[in-house]
N, C-alpha and C positions, 0 to 999 in steps of 0.2 A: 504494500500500500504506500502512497504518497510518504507518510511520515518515516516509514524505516527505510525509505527510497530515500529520502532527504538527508537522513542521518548517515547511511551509507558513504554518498557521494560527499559529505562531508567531510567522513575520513579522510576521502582521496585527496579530496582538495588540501586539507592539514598536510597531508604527507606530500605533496606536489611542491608545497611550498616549502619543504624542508631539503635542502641538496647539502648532504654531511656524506665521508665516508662511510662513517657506523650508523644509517638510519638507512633503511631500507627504502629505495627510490621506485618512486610512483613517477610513470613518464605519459599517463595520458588517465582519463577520467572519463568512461563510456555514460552518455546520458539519453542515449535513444528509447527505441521501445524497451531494450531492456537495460540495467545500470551496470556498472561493471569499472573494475582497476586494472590494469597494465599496469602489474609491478616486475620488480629487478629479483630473479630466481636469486637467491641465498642458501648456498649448500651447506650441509654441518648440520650437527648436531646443536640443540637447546642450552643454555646454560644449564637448565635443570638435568637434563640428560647427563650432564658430562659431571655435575658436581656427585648425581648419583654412583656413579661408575668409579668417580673419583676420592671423591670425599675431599675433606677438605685438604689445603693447601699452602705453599709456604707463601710466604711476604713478596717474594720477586713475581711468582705467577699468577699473584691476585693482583698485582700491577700491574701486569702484562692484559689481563685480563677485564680490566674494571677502569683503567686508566681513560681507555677510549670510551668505554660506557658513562661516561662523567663528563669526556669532552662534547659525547652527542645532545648529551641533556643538556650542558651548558648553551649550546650554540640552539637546541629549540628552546628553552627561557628566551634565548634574544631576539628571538622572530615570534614570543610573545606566545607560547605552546608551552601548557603543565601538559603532563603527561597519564597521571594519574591512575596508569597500571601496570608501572614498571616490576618485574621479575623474573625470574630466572627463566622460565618459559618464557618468555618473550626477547630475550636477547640468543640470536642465534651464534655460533663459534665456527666463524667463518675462516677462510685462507684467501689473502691472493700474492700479488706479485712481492708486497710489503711484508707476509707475514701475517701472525693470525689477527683478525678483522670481524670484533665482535660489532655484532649488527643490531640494533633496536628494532622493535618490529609494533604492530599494530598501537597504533591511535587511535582506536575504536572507540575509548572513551576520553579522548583528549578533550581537554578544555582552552578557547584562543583568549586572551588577555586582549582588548583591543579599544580603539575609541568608541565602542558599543557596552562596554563594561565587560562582563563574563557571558558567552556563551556556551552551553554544555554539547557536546556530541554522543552521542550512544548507537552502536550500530546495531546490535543484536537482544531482540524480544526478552527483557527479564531478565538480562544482564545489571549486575550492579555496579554502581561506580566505581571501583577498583577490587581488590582481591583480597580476601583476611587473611593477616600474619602480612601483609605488607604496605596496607594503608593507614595512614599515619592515624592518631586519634582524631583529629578533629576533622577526617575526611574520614571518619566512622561516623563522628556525629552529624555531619553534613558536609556532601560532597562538593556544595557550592563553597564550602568553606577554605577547599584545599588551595595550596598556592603554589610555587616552587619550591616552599619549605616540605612539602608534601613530597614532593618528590626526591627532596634531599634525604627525608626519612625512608623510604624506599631504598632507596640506595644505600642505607646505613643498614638495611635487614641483609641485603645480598651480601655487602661485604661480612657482615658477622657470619652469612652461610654460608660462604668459601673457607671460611676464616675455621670456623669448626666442625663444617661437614653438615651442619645440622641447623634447622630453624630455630631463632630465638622463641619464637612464641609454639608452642604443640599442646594441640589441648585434643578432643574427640570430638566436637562441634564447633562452629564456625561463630556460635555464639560464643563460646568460652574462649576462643581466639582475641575472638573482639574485647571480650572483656579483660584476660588479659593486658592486650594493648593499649587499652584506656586507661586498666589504672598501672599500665610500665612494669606488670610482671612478667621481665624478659629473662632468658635462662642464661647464666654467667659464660662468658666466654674462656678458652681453655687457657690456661693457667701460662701459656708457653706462647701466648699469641705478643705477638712486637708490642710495647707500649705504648708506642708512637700512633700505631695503628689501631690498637685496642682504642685509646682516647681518642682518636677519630670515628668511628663508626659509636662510641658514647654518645658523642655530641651530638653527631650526625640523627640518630634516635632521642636526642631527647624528647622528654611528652611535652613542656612546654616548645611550640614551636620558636618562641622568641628566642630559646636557648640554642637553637639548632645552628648550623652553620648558615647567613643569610642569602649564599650562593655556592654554585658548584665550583666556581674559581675557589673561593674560600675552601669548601673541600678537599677538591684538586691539589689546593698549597697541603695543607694538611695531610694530605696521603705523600707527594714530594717529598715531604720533611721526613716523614715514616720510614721510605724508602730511605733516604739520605744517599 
């Protein structure tokens, strides 16, 4: 129908406008009788995929690996794009001529920042505003809420599950997820993890968002520093 037509082609357009190495390129937006995206094939495996098989990881190839995934987010913040469903399944682990080229993928539920205020997008029937165990609290309590702090915390969950193989938050229901992450009952990270690092994906999750890092640059220096 009309409205999940619109939301659809919405995506495309989000992702049309986004030309990054690590974000998957959309080169055309079908809006005839039927709707449809021309995207950029992406081979590899998931992040999810591979943390599964792998578990977690040392300090060099969680930089190797997340480093690009911070510059892609940074550069959609600056064309005015939260993202709002960043995780492991959605970053594919790609190769090309540079080396491995972890790729962002679906803006299904992006939000654009623009002179219109907040627009929401949602491509798919009954989909929620982003995914539990990775959205920040206050895009638990309301999606319109979320900001790029939102997506900073996102990216503070991924790094702490490279970091020890395993989800900060696991509960049996998606409720107890959430409530977890409301009230920051995250599970300790492992005892051997860099401190440099450890206190970056901290901050990165903190519950108040004021406390989080206030951009992915600011992150970005932060893991820099980690690595040394």
């Amino acid at each position: 129908d009309a409205r999940h037509r619109d939301r659809f082609l919405s995506e495309g357009r989000i992702m049309a406008g986004l030309q990054h190495r690590n974000i998957a390129t959309v080169t055309d937006v079908i809006s005839d009788r039927l709707a449809g995206l021309v995207m950029e094939y992406v081979e590899g495996p998931t992040l999810e995929q591979w943390i599964a098989r792998r578990g977690a990881v040392d300090i060099e190839t969680c930089m190797d690996l997340m480093m690009p995934v911070v510059g892609a987010v940074a550069y959609a913040h600056e064309k005015g794009v939260v993202h709002r469903d960043l995780k492991p399944a959605n970053i594919v682990i790609s190769k090309d001529g540079q080396g491995i080229r972890p790729v962002v993928l679906d803006f299904g539920v992006a939000m654009v920042v623009g002179e219109e205020g907040l627009r929401r997008f949602k491509t798919r029937t009954g989909t929620g505003i982003g995914t539990p165990g990775y959205m920040s609290p206050e895009q638990i309590r309301d999606a319109a809420r979320a900001d790029q702090r939102s997506d900073i915390y996102a990216l503070g969950v991924i790094l702490f599950e490279l970091s020890s193989g395993t989800q900060p938050f696991l509960a049996e229901t998606d409720w107890e997820v959430q409530s977890a992450v409301v009230e920051g009952r995250a599970a300790s990270l492992p005892p051997d993890t860099d401190p440099g690092l450890a206190a970056a994906i901290q901050r990165a999750m903190a519950l108040n968002p004021d406390h989080r890092f206030s951009t992915c640059k600011e992150l970005r220096a932060a893991l820099i520093a980690a690595d040394g």
